[in-house]
Structures are given as structure tokens and as C-alpha cells.
C-alpha positions as CSV (number, residue, x, y, z in Angstrom):
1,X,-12.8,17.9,-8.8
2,X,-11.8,20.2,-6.1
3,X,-8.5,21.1,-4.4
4,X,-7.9,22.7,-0.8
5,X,-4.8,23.7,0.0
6,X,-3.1,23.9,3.7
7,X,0.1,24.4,5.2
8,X,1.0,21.3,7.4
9,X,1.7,23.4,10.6
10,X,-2.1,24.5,10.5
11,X,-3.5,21.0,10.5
12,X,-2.8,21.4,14.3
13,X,-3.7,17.8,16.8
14,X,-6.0,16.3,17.1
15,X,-5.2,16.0,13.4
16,X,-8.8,16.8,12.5
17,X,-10.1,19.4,9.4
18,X,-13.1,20.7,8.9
19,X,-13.6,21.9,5.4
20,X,-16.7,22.5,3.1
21,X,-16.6,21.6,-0.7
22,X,-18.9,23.1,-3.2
23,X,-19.2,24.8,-6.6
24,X,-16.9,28.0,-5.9
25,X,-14.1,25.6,-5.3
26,X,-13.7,23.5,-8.4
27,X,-10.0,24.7,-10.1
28,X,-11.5,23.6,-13.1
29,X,-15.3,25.7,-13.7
30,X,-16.7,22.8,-15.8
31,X,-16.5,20.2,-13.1
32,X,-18.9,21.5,-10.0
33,X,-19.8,19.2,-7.7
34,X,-23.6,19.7,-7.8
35,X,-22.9,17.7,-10.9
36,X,-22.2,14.4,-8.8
37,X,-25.6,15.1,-7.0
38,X,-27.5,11.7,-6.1
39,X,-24.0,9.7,-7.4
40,X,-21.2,8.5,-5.2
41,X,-17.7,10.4,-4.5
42,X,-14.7,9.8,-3.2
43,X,-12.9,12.0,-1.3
44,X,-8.6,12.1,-1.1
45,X,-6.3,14.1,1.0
46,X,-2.3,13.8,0.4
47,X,0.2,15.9,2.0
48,X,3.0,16.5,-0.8
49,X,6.7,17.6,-0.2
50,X,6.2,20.0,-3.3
51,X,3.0,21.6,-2.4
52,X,1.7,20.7,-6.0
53,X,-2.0,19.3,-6.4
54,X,-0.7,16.7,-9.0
55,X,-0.1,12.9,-7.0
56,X,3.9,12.4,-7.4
57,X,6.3,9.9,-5.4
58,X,6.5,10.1,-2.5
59,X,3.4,11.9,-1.6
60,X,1.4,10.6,1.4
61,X,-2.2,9.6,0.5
62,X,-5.0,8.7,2.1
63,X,-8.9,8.1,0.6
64,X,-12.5,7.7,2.3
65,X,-14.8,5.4,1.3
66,X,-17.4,6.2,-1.3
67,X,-20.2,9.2,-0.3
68,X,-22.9,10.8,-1.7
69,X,-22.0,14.9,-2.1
70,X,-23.7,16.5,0.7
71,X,-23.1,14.1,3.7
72,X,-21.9,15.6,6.3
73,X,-18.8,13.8,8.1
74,X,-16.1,12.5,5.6
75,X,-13.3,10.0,7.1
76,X,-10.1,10.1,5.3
77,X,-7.1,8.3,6.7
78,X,-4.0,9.0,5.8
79,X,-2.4,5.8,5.4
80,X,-0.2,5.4,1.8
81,X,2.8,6.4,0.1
82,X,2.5,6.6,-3.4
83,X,5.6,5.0,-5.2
């Protein structure tokens, strides 16, 4: 599991991030994502009114398809709100 953090107003248009995930970013040091090496992911971005990592109501959510950790280009569309 990892976690990024940004403020909405530096998510500027085109509406496009570029990020990297890897080891030194895992909140939780027992789950490093060399781990998932030659398995499938899934990555999810959500915007929350409360700024807190947890899913809650409200939040909007989007997911990419399944990828193996290492690819280079991820999609994630932004395209739920979680009841």
C-alpha cells in the first residue's frame, strides 16, 4: 500500500500527475511494493473533503485497470462517488 498526498489546487489542468511509487513510500514498512513484483496491482486515486487516506462518503474515486509494479504510464479516471 502506498499513499500520496496533494492539495487539489496543485493538480493544475490538464488534470495530469506524474508521480513515482516505490519502497520509501509505503505508510505501513511491511508492505513495499517490490513485494508485488511479477503480480498485478491496482492503482486508486480519490480526492477526499477531509484530507484523510481512509475511503469515507462522499469521497470521489477513481481506479485503473490491473498493472504489473514497474510499468510506466498508469490511467486512473476519476469517475465515482463512494456512498
Amino acid at each position: 500500500m502506498q499513499v500520496l498526498r496533494y492539495e487539489i489546487k496543485d493538480l493544475t489542468p490538464p488534470r495530469r500527475h506524474k508521480f513515482t511509487l516505490g519502497d520509501t513510500k509505503s505508510p505501513i514498512p511491511v508492505f513495499k511494493l517490490s513485494q508485488f513484483m511479477g503480480k498485478n496491482v491496482q492503482v486508486t486515486a480519490r480526492i477526499s473533503k477531509s484530507g484523510d487516506a481512509k475511503a469515507q462518503s462522499g469521497d470521489l474515486e477513481g481506479k485503473s485497470s490491473t498493472v504489473q509494479p514497474g510499468v510506466k504510464y498508469v490511467r486512473v479516471t476519476i469517475n465515482k462517488v463512494l456512498p
